[in-house]
Each structure stands twice: as C-alpha cells, then as structure tokens.
LUMKOLRO-607330 format. One record per residue (C-alpha): residue in three letters; residue number from 1; x, y, z; chain. Coordinates in Angstrom, 1 decimal, padded with zeros to 4 digits. Example, Ala and Ser with C-alpha at 12.3 -4.5 7.8 and 13.67 -1.06 7.14 Angstrom:
<nodes>
<ALA 1 <012.3 -004.5 007.8> A>,
<SER 2 <013.7 -001.1 007.1> A>,
</nodes>
This chain:
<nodes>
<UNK 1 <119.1 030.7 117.1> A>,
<UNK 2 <121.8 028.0 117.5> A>,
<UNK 3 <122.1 025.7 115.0> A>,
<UNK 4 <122.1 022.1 115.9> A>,
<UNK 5 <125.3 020.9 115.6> A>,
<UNK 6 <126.4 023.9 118.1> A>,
<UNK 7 <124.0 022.4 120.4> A>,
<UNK 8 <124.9 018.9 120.2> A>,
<UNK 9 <128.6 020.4 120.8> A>,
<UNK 10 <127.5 022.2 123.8> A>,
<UNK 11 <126.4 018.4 125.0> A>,
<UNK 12 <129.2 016.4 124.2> A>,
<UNK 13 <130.7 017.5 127.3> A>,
<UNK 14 <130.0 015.7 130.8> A>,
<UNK 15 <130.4 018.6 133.0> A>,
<UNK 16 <128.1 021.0 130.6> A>,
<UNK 17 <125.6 018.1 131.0> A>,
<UNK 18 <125.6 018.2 134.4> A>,
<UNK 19 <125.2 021.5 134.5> A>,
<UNK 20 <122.3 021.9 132.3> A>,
<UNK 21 <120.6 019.0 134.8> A>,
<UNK 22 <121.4 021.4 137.8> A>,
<UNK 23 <119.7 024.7 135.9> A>,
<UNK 24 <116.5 022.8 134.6> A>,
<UNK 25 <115.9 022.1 138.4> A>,
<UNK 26 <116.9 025.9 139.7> A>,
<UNK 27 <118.1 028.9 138.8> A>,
<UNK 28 <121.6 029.0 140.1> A>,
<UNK 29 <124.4 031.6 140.8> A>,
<UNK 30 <128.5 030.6 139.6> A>,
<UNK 31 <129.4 030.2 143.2> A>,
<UNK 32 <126.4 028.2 143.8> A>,
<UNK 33 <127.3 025.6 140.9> A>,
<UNK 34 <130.7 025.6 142.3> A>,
<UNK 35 <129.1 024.4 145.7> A>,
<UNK 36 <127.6 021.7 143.8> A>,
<UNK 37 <130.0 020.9 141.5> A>,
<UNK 38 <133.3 021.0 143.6> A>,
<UNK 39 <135.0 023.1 140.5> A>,
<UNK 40 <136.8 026.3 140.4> A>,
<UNK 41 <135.0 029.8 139.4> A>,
<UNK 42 <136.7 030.1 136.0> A>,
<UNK 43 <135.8 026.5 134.7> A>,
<UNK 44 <132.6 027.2 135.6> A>,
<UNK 45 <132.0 030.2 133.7> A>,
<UNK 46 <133.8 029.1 130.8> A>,
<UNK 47 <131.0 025.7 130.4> A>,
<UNK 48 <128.5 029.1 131.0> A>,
<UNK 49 <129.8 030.6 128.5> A>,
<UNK 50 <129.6 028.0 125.9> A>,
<UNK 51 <126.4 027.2 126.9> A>,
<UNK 52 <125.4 030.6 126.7> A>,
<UNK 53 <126.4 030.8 123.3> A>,
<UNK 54 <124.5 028.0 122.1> A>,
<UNK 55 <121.6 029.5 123.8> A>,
<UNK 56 <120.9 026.6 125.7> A>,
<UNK 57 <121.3 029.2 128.9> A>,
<UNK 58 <120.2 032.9 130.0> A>,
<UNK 59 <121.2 034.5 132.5> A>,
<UNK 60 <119.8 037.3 134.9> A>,
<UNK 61 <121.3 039.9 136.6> A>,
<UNK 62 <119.9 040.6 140.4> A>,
<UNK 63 <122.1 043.3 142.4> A>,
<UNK 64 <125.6 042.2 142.2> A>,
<UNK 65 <124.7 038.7 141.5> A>,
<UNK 66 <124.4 036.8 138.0> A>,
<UNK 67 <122.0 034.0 137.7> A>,
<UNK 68 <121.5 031.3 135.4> A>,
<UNK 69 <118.8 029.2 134.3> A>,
<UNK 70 <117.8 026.9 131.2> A>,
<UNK 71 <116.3 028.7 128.1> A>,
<UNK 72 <112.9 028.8 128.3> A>,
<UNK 73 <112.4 030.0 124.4> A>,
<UNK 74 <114.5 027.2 122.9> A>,
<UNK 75 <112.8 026.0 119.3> A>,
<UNK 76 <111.1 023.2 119.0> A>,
<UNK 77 <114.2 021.2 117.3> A>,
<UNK 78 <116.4 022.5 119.8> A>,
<UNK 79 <114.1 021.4 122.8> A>,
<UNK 80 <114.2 017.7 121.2> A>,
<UNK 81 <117.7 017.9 121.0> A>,
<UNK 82 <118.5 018.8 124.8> A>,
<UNK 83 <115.3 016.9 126.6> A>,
<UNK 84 <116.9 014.0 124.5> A>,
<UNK 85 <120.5 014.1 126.0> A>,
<UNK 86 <119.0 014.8 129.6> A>,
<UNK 87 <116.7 012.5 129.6> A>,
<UNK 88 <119.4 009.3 128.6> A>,
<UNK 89 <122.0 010.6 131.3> A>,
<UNK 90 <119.7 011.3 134.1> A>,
<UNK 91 <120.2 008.2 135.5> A>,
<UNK 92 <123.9 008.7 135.7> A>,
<UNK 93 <125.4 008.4 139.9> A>,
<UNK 94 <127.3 011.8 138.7> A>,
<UNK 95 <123.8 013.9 138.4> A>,
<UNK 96 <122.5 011.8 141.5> A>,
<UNK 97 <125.1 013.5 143.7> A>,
<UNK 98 <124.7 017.0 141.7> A>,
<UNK 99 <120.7 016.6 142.7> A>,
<UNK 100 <121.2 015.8 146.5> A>,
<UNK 101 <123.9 018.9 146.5> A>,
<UNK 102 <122.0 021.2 144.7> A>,
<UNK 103 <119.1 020.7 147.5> A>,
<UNK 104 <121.7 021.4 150.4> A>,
<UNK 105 <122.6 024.4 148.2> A>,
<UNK 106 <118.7 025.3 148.5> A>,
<UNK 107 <118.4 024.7 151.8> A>,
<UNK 108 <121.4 026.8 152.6> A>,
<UNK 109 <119.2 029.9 150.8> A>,
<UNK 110 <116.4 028.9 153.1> A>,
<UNK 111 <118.6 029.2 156.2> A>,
<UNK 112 <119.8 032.6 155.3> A>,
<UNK 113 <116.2 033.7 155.4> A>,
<UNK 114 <115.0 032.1 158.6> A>,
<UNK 115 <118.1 033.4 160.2> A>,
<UNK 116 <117.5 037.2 158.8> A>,
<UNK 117 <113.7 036.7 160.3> A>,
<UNK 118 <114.9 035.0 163.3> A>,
<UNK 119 <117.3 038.0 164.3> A>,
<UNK 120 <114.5 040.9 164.1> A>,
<UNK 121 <111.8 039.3 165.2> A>,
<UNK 122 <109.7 041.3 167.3> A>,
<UNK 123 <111.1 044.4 165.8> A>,
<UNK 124 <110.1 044.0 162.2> A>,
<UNK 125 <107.3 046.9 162.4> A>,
<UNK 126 <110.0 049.5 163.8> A>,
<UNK 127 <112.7 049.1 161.6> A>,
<UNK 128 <112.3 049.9 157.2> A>,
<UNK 129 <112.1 047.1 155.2> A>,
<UNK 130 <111.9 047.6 151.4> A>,
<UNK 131 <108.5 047.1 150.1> A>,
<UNK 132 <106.3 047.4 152.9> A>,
<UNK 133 <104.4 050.3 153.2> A>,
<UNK 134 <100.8 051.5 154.4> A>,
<UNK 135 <100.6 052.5 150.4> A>,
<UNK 136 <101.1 049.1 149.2> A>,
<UNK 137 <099.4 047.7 151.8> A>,
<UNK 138 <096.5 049.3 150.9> A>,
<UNK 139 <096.6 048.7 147.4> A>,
<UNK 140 <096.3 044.7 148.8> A>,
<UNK 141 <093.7 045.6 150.7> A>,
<UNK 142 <091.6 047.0 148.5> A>,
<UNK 143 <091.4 043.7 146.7> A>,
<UNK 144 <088.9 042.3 149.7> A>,
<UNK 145 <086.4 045.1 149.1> A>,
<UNK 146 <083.2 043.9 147.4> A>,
<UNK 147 <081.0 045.7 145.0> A>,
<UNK 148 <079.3 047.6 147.2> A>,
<UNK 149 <078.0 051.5 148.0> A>,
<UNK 150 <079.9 053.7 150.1> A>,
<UNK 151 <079.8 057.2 151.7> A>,
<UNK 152 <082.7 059.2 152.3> A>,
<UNK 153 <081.7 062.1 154.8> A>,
<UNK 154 <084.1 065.1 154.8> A>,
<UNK 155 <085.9 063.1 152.0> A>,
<UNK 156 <087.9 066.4 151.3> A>,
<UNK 157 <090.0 065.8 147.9> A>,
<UNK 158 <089.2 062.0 147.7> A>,
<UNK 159 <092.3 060.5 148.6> A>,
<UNK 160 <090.3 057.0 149.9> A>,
<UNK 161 <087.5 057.8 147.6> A>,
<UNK 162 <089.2 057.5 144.6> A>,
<UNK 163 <091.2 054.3 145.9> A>,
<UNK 164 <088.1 052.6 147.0> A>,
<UNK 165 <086.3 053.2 143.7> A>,
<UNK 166 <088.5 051.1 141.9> A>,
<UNK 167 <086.8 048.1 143.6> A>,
<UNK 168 <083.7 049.5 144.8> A>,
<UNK 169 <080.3 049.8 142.9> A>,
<UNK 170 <079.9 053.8 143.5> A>,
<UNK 171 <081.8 055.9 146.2> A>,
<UNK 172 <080.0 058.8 147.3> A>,
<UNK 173 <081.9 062.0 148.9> A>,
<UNK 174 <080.3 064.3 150.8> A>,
<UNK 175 <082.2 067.5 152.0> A>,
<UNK 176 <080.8 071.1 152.7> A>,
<UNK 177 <083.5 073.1 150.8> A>,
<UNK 178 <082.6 074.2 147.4> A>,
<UNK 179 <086.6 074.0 146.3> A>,
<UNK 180 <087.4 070.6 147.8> A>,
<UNK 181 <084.6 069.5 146.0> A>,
<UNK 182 <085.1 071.0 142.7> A>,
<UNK 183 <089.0 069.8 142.8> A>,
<UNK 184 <087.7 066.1 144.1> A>,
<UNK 185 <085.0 066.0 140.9> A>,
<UNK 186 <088.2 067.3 138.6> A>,
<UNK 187 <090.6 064.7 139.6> A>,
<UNK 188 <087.4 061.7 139.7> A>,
<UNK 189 <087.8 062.8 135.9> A>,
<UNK 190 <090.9 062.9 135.2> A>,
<UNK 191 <091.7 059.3 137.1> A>,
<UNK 192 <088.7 057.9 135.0> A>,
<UNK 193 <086.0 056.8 138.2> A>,
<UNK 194 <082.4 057.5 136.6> A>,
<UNK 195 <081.3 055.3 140.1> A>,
<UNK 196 <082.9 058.6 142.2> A>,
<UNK 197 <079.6 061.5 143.0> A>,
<UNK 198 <080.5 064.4 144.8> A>,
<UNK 199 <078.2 066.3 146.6> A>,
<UNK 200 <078.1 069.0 148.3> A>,
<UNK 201 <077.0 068.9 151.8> A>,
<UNK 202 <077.6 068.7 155.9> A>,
<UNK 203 <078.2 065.3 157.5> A>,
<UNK 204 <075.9 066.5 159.8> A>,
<UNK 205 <073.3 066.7 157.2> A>,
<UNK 206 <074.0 064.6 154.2> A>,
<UNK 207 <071.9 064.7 151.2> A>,
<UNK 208 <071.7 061.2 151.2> A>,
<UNK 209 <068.3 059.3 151.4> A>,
<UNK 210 <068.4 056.6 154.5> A>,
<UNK 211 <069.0 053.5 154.2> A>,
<UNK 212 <071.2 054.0 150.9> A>,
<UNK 213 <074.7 052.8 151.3> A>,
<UNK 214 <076.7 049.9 152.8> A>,
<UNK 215 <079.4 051.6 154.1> A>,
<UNK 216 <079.6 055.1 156.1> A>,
<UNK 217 <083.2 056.3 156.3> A>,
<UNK 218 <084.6 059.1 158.1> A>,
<UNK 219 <088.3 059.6 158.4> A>,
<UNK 220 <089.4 062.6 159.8> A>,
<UNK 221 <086.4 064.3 159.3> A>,
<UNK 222 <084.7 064.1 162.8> A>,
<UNK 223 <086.8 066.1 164.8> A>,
<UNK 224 <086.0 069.2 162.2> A>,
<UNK 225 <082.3 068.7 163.0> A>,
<UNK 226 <080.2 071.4 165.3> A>,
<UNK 227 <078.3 068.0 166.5> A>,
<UNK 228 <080.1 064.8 166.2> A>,
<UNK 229 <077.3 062.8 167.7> A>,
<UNK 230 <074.9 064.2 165.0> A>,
<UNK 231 <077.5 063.4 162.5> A>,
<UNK 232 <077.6 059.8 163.9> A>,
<UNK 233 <073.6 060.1 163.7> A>,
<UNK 234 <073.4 060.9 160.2> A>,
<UNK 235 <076.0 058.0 159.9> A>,
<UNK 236 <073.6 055.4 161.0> A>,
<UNK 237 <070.8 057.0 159.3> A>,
<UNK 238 <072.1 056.5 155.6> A>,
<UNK 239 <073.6 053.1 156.3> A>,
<UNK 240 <071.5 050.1 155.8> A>,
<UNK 241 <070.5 047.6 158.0> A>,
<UNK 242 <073.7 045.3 158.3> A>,
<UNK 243 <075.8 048.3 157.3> A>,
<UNK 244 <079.0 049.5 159.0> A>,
<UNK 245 <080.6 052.9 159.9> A>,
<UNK 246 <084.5 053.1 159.9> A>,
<UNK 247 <086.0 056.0 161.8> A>,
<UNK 248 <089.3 057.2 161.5> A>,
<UNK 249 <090.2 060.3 164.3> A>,
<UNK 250 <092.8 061.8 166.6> A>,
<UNK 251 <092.9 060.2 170.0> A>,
<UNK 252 <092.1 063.3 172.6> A>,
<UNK 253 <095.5 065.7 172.7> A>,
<UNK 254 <096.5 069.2 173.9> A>,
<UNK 255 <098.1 070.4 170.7> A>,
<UNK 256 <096.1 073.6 170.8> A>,
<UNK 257 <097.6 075.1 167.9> A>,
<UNK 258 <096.0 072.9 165.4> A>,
<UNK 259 <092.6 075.0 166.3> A>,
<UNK 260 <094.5 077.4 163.7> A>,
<UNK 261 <096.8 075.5 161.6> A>,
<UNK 262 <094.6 072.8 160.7> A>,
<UNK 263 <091.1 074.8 161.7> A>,
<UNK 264 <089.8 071.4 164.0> A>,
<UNK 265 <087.0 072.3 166.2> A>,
<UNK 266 <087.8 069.1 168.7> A>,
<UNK 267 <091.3 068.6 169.9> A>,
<UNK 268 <090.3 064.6 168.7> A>,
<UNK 269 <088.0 062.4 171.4> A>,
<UNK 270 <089.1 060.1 173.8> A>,
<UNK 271 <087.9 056.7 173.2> A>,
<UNK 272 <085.3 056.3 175.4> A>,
<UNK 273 <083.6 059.4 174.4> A>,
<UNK 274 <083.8 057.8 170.7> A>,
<UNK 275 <082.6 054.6 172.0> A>,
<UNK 276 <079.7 056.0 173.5> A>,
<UNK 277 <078.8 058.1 170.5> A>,
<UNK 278 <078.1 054.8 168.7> A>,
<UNK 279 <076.3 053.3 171.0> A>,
<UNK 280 <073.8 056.5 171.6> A>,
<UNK 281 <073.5 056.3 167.9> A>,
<UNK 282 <072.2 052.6 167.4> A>,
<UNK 283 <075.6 050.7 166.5> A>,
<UNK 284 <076.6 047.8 168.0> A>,
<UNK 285 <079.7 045.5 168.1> A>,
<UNK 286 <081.5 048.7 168.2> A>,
<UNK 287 <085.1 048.9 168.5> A>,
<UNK 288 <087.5 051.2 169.5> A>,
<UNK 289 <091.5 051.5 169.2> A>,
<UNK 290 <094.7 053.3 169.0> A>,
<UNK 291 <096.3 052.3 165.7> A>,
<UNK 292 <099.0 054.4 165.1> A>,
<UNK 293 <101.1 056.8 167.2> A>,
<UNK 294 <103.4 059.6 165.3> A>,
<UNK 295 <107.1 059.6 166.4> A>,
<UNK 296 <107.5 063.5 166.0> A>,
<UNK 297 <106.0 066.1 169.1> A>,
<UNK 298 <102.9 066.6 169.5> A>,
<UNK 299 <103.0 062.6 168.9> A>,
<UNK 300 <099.6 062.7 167.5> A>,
<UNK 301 <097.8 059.0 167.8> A>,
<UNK 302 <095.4 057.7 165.4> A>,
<UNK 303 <092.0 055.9 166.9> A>,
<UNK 304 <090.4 053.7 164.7> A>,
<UNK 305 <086.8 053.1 165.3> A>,
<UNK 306 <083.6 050.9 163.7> A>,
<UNK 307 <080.1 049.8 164.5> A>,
<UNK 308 <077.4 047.9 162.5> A>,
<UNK 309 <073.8 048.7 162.1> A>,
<UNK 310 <071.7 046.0 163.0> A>,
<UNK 311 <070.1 044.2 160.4> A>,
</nodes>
C-alpha cells in the first residue's frame, strides 16, 4: 500500500482534490471528468495517474471505455487521511460547481438510455438484445415457484423437470418409454436432484394416486397421446383440489410430415377443441392462447393452455 506521505502528496493538489470529490460520488470515465472539469484529456489522466499510484483510485475497464472510481480497500490510516482532506474542502464553491456538473454529466447517461428505448419501442421483442433470452428468463422465473409437488406427463428427458426441481419440493416425470426414462433418471443423477422420480408410465394412465400433486404439467406431450381428453382426465384426477394443469401444444397445423419425423399422432388442436377438453374434464378458469409463432415454414405456433381444479 501507499505510504502516507505519498498520499498526502496526491492531496496537496487542488485539482486531484476535486477529483477525488467527483469519484467518491460516481464512477466516472476521462471524458466524463473533462465535462465536469472543463480540462484537457492529458491533464486529466496525468492527476489519474498519480492518484492511481498512490492507490487512492482503481480503475475498470468496460468495452473500450476506462472507468474510475475511489478505492474501496484503502487501510484504515489511509481512509483517515483522505476522508480528512475531503471532508475540510467540501465546502469549497470549486467542488460546489464540480457537484452540480457532475449531475448534468449523469443525467446526460440517463438521456442516452431513454433515447435508445424511446427509438425501439414497440419493436423490442423482434429485434436481439443481449441478455434476454427465454433461457434466462426462465431461470427468473423459476424463482416464484413454491415448494410444491408436481407432475411432468410425457416429461421425455426432463428438460423442465430438472429446471423446476431446483425450486420445487419433488418433480415427478412420467413418460412411457423405457430409454427416455432410463436417460432422464441418469442425468437427475448426475445434476444432483434426489426430489426428481421417474416413472414409467402413459399420461393416459399415470401411476399416480389421485389427489397427489399440486401441479399437472404437460408440454408437448398431448398431441403424442391416442386420447388427449383421457390424458386431460388423468390430469385432473391426480391434481388436488385447488391444483392447476399447464399445457404446452401445437396450435392445429397441416404439416403432415411430422406424423413421421417427429411420430405425433395429432397434427396439434385448435383452441377451442383444447378449451373444451378442460372443461369436459372438471377445470375451470381455463385459458387458452397462442404464445409463440416460429418464423421458419411450416411456422409452427405454440398454444399455451391452463385450468384449476376446484377446491
């Protein structure tokens, strides 16, 4: 660490003092403390630079861009030293200005935002933006789920499953092929989720005991089913009362060729037919929707659908 005479060095100097009142307030680029300061770029970096070197300032890199801010880590002498010298100039006209620029300066970064929003609004959901994706959208999501017991028919591999277990109190996957559920049981191990059961079964006849779980999920399981409406059935039968089934399928399309590339039995459901399903079943407060729409032919769209037993 510095020693203190370096430091009190670093502070003999107005314009270093001025700057080290600017960066315990922000964290501020060179250009933005020659804003504030009305001083050129190379006297600027120079006080840095001194300051740096006294370790009274760090700075951090973002993109192209330096930034600098006041040493968190300072020792305790050191800390004396500075707060003492800020504290008996802070009431100098000089650092009065420096405060009221330094909040156009931050205003300025405000403005850039608004105006970057302003300009795509309304188109924000069809252009990419770094960061926001279904993947970490879900990972947010995930957060609201309570401890409670859920059923995954046709749950396949486990993808949800094993993403829902990290919140919920068990997870129970249900799917009638022997591999998907050998694989599924293989990776519940390997990703560490005792509360993940696989069993093997039909969605159309779960080995479930009514009345057992909290949440019946089926996502893109029902159009594989002989009978949806039995599937829905056995839905309603293992929830409990209160308890809600979330449906995720294809919205009715004439893509016949996924009979044999992706072996569906239903070529999806329009959403009336799903609406009524849930109804016949017991549910109520159903709801139905289209919630996503592929942009490549056979633009396959998504319907998302849920219902609650009644308690």
């Amino acid at each position: 660490m510095a020693m203190p005479w370096e430091i009190l060095k670093s502070l003999s100097d107005p314009t270093r003092l001025r700057v080290l009142h600017l960066l315990a307030l922000e964290e501020l680029s060179v250009a933005e403390l020659q804003q504030i300061l009305e001083m050129g770029q190379s006297r600027i970096s120079s006080h840095l630079a001194l300051l740096r070197g006294a370790e009274l300032v760090i700075d951090r890199k973002a993109g192209k861009h330096s930034y600098y801010g006041r040493n968190p880590h300072l020792t305790p002498e050191s800390e004396g030293i500075l707060e003492a010298a800020l504290a008996a100039t802070r009431g100098e006209p000089a650092f009065q200005r420096d405060r009221e620029e330094l909040g156009r300066v931050l205003e300025e970064r405000r403005q850039i935002a608004r105006r970057y929003f302003d300009e795509i609004a309304g188109r924000l959901g069809k252009h990419h933006c770094p960061g926001r994706s279904w993947q970490a959208f879900g990972h947010m999501l995930l957060q609201l789920v309570p401890k409670i017991e859920i059923a995954d028919l046709g749950a396949g591999e486990g993808t949800v499953s094993h993403l829902l277990a990290r919140r919920a109190k068990t997870v129970y996957c249900i799917d009638n092929s022997p591999a998907m559920v050998e694989v599924g049981t293989r990776l519940a191990q390997e990703h560490d989720l005792p509360n993940v059961h696989y069993k093997l079964g039909d969605i159309e006849s779960v080995p479930l005991p009514a009345e057992s779980v909290d949440v019946a999920l089926l996502s893109q399981a029902l159009h594989h089913a002989q009978h949806p409406p039995a599937a829905i059935a056995e839905a309603f039968r293992i929830l409990r009362p209160g308890g809600q089934v979330i449906l995720l399928d294809l919205k009715e399309h004439r893509f016949e060729q996924a009979r044999e590339l992706y072996a569906d039995t239903w070529l999806g459901f329009r959403e009336s037919t799903l609406r009524d399903m849930l109804r016949d079943a017991g549910f109520q407060q159903t709801e139905v929707r289209i919630v996503s729409r592929e942009t490549r032919e056979p633009h396959f769209e998504t319907l998302f659908a849920s219902g609650w037993k009644p308690a």
